[in-house]
N, C-alpha and C positions, 0 to 999 in steps of 0.2 A: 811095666809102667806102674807108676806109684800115686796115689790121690794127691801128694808131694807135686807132682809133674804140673799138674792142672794149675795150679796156685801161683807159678813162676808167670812172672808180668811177662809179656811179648814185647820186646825189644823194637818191635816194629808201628809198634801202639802207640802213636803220636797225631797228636790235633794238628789238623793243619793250619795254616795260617794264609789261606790264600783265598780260603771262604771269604771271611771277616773284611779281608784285605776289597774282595770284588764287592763286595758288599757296600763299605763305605765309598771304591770306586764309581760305581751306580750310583747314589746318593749321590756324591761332590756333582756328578756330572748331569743329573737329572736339576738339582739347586742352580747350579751355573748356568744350566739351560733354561729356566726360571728369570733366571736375575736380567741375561740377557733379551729374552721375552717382555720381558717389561721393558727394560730402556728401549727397545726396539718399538715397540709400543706408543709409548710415551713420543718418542721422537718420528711418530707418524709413516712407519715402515709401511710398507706395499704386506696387504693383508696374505696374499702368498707366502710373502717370506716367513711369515709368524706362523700361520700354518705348516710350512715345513720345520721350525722349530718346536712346534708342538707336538709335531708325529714323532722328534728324536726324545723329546723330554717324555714322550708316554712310555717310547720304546724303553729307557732310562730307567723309567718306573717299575715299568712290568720286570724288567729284570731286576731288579730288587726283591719284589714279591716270589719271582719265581726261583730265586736263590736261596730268600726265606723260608719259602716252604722246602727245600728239598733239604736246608738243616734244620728244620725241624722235624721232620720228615727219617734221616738219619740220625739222629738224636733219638727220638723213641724207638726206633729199630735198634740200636746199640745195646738201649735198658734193657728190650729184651730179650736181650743176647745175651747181656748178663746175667737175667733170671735165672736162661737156662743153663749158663754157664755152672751158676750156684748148685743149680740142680742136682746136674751132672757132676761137682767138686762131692757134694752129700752121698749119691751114690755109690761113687767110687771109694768113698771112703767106708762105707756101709760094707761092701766087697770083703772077703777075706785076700 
């Protein structure tokens, strides 16, 4: 093995797109459940029903936040994976 070897991108090293994707999904769906809250509202709905739209729009929410934090969460755990990645490129090259 070569400090060469270290250097080479992994092939399997791709962002995904399906964070981002559940992410704004949450959102639209936490907003829509919003929008319809209100006209439900406004139009004198049985306080029941609004309250059961309110437990899906939190529910909506909290998984936003809890989507948020596990990529940001794996975002700083990557950096420093890199660090030590660098580390470990320095060392190995240090090696006879």
């Amino acid at each position: 093995m070569t400090p060469e070897d270290f250097s080479t991108p992994n092939p399997t090293d791709v962002r995904s797109r399906a964070t981002p994707a559940a992410l704004i999904l949450f959102a639209v769906i936490a907003s829509l459940v919003g929008l319809d809250m209100t006209a439900d509202y406004r139009s004198g709905t049985d306080a029941r029903h609004l309250l059961t739209e309110g437990v899906v729009m939190a529910l909506a929410v909290a998984g936003v936040a809890a989507l948020w934090r596990q990529v940001r969460s794996a975002r700083v755990h990557a950096e420093r994976l890199s660090v030590d990645l660098e580390a470990a490129r320095r060392e190995a090259r240090r090696l006879p």
